[in-house]
N, C-alpha and C positions, 0 to 999 in steps of 0.2 A: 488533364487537371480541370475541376470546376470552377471557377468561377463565381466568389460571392460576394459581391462588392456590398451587399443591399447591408450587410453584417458593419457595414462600417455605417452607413447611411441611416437605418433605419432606427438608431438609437440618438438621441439629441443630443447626450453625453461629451459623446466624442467627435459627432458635427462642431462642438462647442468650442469642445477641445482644439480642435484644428483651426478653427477659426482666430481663436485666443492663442493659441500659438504663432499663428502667420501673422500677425496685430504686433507679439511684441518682437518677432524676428526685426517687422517692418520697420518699427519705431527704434530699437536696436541697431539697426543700421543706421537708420536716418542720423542718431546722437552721435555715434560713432565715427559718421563719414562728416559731419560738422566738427564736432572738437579733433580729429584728427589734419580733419585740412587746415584750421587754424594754429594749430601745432606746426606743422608743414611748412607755413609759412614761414614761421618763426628758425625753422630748421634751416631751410634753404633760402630764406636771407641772410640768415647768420653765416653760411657757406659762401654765400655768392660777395657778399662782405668782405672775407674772407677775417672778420674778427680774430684777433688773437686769444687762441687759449678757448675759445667759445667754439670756432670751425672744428678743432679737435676732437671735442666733445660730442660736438654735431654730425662729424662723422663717423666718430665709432660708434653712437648712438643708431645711427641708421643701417651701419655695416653690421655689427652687432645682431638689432633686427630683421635684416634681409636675410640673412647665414645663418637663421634659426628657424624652426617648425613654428607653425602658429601654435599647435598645441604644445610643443613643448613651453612656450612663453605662458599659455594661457593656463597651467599647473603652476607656475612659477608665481604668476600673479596670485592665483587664487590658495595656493596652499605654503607656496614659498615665503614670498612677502610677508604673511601675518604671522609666521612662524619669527620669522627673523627681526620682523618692526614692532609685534603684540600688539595687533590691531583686530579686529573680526567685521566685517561687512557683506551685507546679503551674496548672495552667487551673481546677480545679475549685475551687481554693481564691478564685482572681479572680471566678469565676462565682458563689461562696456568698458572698462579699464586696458584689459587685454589688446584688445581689439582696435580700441583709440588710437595704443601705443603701436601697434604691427603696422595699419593702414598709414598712420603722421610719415613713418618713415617712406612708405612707397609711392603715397604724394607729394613729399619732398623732394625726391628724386626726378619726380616727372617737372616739380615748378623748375627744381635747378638746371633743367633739359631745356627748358623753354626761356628762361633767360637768357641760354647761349644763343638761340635765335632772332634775338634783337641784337642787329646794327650794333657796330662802333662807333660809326658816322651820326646815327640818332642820338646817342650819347655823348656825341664831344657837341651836336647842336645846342642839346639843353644844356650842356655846361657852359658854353658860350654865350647862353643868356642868361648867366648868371642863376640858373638852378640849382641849388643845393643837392646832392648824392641822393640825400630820403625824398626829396622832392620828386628827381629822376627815375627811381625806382618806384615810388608809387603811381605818378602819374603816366611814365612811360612803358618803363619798360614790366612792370606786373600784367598789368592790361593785355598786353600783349604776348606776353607770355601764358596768360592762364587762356585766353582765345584761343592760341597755334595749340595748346597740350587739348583743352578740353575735350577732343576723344579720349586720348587715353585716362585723363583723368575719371570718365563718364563710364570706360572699359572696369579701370578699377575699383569704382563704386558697385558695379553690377555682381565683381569678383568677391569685394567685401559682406554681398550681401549671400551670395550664395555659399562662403566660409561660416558662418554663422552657426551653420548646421555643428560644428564641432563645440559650439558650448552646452549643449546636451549631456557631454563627455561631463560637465560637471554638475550636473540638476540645472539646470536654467530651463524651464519652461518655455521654452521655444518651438518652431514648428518640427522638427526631427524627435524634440523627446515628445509632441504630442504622440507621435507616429509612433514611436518606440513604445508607450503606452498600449494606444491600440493595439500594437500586435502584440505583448505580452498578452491581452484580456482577448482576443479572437481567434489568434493563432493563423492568420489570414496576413502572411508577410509578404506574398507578392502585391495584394488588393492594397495593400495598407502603402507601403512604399511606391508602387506606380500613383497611388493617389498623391503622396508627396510630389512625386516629380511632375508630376502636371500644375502641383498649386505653386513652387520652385519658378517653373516655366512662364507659368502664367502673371508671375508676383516683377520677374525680369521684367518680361516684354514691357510690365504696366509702366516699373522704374524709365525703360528704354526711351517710350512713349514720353513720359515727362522729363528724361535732359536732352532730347531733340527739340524738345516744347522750350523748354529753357534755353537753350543753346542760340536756336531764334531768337526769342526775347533779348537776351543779354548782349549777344554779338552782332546784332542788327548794322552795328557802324561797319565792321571786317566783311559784311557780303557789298559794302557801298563802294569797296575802296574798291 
C-alpha cells in the first residue's frame, strides 16, 4: 500500500481543519472537566454528608451514569431532552452538557474515595476545637482528599479528553469529525486516522505535562510532610 500523507498536508483546508478541530476538542474538555468537578463536589459532599433525600438522589444520579454508555447519554441529551423539554440549542452545547454530566459523576466517586482517606482522629481533632462540620470538610478534610485522589483524578481528565472523539457521532466539529471529513474528500483512511492518533497522542502527553506541572504547584505542602 502507498502511502500519501502529502494529500492531507498539502492543502491548507484541512491542515485548518485539524487544527480547529484539536482547539475545540481541547477547549471542550478543558469546560467540561471544570463544570463537571464542580458538580462533583457538590455530589460527593452531598453523599459523604450523607444529606437526607439529597444522598439518594446523588446516588442514583451517579449509578445511573456510571451503568450507562457515554454515547448512549450523549443521544439522550442531544435529541432526547429537547424532544421532551422543547428546547433546541447548538450541538456543541448538547455535547458539553453530555459530557459535564458523565465525567461530575466519575469525579464524584473519586472525591468520595478520597474522603475515606482522612483519619477519624483528624476529624474528632477539629471538632474538638470547636470546628464546625463545613468548616472540617473544607479546610480539612477536601484538601486532602483531592491531594491522595489527584492521579486518578488527572487519569480521568486525560480519559475525558480522549472520549470526546464520540461527539462527532453528532456534528460537533471536533478533532475525529475533522478527520472523518478528510477522509470522505481523500479516500486516504489509514493517512487520515494515523494522523489523528498522533495529534490524540501528542494533545495527552501535553495535558499530562501540565497536571504533573500543576500537581507541584498546588501540593507542594503533601511532598513537605
Amino acid at each position: 500500500m502507498e502511502l500519501r500523507f502529502f494529500e492531507i498536508y498539502r492543502r491548507s483546508e484541512y491542515v485548518f481543519l485539524l487544527l480547529e478541530g484539536a482547539a475545540f476538542s481541547i477547549v471542550l474538555t478543558l469546560a467540561a472537566a471544570f463544570i463537571g468537578f464542580a458538580f462533583a463536589l457538590f455530589l460527593s459532599g452531598v453523599r459523604f454528608a450523607q444529606i437526607r433525600y439529597l444522598e439518594t438522589v446523588a446516588t442514583c444520579y451517579v449509578e445511573f451514569i456510571r451503568n450507562t454508555p457515554l454515547i448512549v447519554q450523549l443521544f439522550f441529551v442531544a435529541f432526547g431532552l429537547p424532544m421532551l423539554l422543547g428546547y433546541q440549542w447548538p450541538f456543541w452545547a448538547h455535547a458539553l452538557l453530555a459530557l459535564t454530566l458523565n465525567f461530575s459523576a466519575y469525579f464524584s466517586e473519586i472525591l468520595r474515595a478520597g474522603y475515606g482517606t482522612v483519619s477519624d482522629g483528624q476529624r474528632e481533632a477539629a471538632a474538638a476545637l470547636g470546628l464546625s462540620n463545613m468548616l472540617i470538610f473544607i479546610k480539612i478534610i477536601l484538601p486532602q482528599a483531592v491531594a491522595k485522589m489527584y492521579p486518578s483524578l488527572a487519569s480521568q481528565f486525560i480519559f475525558l479528553f480522549l472520549t470526546t472523539g464520540v461527539i462527532s457521532e453528532i456534528g460537533v466539529n471536533d478533532l475525529t469529525q475533522a478527520g472523518k471529513f478528510i477522509d470522505s474528500r481523500t479516500f486516504r483512511t489509514f493517512e487520515v486516522f494515523f494522523t489523528l492518533t498522533l495529534l490524540y497522542i501528542t494533545i495527552s502527553l501535553g495535558f499530562k505535562l501540565l497536571l504533573v506541572g500543576l500537581q507541584r504547584y498546588l501540593f507542594t505542602w503533601q511532598a513537605a510532610r
